[in-house]
PLY file of the C-alpha trace (Angstrom):
ply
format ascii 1.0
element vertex 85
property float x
property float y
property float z
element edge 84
property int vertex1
property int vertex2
end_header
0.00 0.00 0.00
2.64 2.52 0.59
4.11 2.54 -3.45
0.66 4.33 -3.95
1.65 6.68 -0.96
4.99 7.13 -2.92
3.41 7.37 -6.19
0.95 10.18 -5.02
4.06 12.13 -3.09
5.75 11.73 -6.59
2.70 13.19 -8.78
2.89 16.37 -6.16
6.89 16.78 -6.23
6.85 16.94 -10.09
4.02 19.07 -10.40
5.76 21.65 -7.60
9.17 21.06 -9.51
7.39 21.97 -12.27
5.60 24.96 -11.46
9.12 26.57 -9.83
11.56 25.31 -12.76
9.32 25.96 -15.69
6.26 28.00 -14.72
3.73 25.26 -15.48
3.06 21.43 -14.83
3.88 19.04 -17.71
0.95 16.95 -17.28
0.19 13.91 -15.46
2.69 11.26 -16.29
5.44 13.25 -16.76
5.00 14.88 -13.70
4.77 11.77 -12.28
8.07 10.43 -13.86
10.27 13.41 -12.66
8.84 13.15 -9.14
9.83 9.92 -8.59
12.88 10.01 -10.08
13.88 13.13 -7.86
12.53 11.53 -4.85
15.47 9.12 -5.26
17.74 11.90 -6.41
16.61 14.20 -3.69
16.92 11.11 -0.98
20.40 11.09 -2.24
21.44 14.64 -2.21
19.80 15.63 1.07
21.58 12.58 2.70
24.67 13.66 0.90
23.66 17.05 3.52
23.41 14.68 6.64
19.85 15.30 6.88
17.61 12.37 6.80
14.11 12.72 5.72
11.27 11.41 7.58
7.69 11.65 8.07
5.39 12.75 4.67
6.11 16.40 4.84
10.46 15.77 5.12
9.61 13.21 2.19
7.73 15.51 -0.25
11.09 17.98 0.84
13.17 16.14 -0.37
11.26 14.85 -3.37
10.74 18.52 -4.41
14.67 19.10 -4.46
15.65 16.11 -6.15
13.19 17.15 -9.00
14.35 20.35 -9.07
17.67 19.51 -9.56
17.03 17.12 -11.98
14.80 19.53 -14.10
17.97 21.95 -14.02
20.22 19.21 -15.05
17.82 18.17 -17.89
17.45 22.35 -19.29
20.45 22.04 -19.27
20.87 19.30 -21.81
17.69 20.40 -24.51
17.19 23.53 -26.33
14.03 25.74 -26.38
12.72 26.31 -29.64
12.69 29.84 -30.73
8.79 31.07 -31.04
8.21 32.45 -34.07
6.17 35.56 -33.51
0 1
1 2
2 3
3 4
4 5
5 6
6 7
7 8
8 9
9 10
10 11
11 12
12 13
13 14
14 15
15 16
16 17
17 18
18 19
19 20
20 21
21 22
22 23
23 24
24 25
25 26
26 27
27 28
28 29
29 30
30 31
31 32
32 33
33 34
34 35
35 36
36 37
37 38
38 39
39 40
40 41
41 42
42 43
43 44
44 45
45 46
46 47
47 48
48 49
49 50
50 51
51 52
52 53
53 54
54 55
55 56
56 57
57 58
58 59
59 60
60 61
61 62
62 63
63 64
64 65
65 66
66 67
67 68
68 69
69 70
70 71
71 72
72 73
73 74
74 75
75 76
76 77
77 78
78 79
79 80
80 81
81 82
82 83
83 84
């Protein structure tokens, strides 16, 4: 029961990620996808800090982190297209 826990905390971390990196949400899945992947990068880095998260709240912390950084890491990989306007 908890990987739905997990997957939910995941769906919320990429959407926040989302809305501070790039100003919108990506949808649903991808969401999804970066939130879970930074909850295991943001595990990582904050125990990298010392700090060990606990409880739902230091979870979605940490989640939110790790998907930040890995948005950064990924703009900084693909190009923008130019509008045309």
């Amino acid at each position: 029961m908890y990987w739905l826990w997990y997957l939910l905390i995941g769906l919320v971390a990429g959407w926040l990620a989302n809305l501070i990196v790039r100003g919108s949400g990506s949808g649903l899945i991808v969401n999804l996808i970066v939130g879970i992947i930074g909850g295991f990068l943001g595990g990582w880095l904050v125990g990298l800090m010392g700090w060990i998260p606990t409880g739902t709240f230091g979870t979605l912390i940490a989640s939110v982190v790790g998907a930040i950084v890995l948005l950064l890491i990924v703009s900084l990989f693909t190009r923008r297209k130019p509008s045309n306007q």
